[in-house]
N, C-alpha and C positions, 0 to 999 in steps of 0.2 A: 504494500500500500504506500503511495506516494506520501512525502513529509505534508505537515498541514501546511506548512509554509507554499509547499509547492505545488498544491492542489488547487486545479482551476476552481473557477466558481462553478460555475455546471456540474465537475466532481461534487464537488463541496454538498451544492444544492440535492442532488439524488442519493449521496451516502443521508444526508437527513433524510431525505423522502423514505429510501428504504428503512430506517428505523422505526419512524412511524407505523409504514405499513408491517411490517413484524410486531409493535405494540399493538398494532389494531385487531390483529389475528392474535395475538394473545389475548385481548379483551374480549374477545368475541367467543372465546374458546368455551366458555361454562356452558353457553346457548347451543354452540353446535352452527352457527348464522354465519353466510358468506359475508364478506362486507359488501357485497354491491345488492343485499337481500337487506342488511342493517339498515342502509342508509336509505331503499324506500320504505321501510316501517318509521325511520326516522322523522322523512317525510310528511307520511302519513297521522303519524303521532301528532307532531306539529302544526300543521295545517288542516287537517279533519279529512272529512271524504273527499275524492279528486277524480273525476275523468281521464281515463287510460293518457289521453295524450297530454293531459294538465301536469299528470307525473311525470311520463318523460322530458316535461321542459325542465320542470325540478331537478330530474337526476341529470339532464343533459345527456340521457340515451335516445336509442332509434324508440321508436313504436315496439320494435317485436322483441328487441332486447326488455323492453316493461314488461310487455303481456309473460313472458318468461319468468321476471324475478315476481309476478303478481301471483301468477301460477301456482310458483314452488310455496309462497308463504299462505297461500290458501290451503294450500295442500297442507301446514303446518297446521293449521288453524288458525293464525296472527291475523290476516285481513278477510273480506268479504265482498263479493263482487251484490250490491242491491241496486235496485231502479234509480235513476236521475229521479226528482221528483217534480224538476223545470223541464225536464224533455226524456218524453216516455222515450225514444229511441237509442237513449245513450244510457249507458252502465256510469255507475260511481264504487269504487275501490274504499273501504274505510277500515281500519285496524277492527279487530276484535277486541272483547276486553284483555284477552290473554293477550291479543298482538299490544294492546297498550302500555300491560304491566310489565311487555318482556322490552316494550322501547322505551320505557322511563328507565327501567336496570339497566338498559345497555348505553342510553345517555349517559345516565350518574355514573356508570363506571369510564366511560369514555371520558367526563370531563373530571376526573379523578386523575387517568392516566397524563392526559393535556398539563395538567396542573405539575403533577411530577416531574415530565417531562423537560416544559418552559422552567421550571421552578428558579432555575441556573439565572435566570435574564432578568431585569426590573423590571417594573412596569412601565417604564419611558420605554423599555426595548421590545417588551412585547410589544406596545403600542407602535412602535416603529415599523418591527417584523411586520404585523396585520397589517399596516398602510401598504407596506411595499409589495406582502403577497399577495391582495387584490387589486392592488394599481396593476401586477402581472397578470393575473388570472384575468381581467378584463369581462 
């Protein structure tokens, strides 16, 4: 592994990323939950019921990549596909009670892990870090 001195930024940027995603997958580990299944119960937790396509702008996937992760966690039990009740044509997606109790523990543990994590940086530098990773994310 290159010295930290001599590590691009792009290094730099993806050895974090990949830590993350390894704490993520450990956090996720008691549930048995892929993270891209977390993050639409996260969704769904937070926002209430949504229209298949309303989610994928949320998660920033295609259509069928949603109907996929909507699938698997129905098959879990966590969400449920009921009637629009503004337009009988369209479906809306909403957590179950278990999909709710299992995305507030996987919140709380997520933002437990976040907290650990950053803990290193003050708060002028998180506050920093955030500006600069969504001035990137765009």
């Amino acid at each position: 592994m290159a010295d930290d001195e001599e590590e691009t930024l792009p290094e730099t940027f993806w050895g974090v990323a990949h830590q993350l995603r390894h704490l993520r997958k450990e956090t996720l580990a008691p549930w048995d939950i892929a993270p891209s299944h977390a993050r639409a119960l996260g969704v769904l937790t937070r926002q209430g019921p949504l229209r298949l396509n309303e989610l994928s702008e949320h998660l920033r996937i295609a259509a069928r990549s949603t109907t996929e992760v909507v699938d698997a966690l129905q098959d879990r039990g966590l969400v449920e596909r009921r009637p629009d009740p503004q337009d009988r044509r369209a479906t809306l997606v909403a957590p179950t009670g278990e999909g709710t109790r299992v995305g507030e523990a996987i919140r709380a543990s997520r933002d437990a892990e976040a907290e650990a994590y950053f803990s290193i940086l003050s708060e002028a530098e998180r506050a920093e870090l955030a500006g600069i990773l969504r001035k990137l994310r765009r």
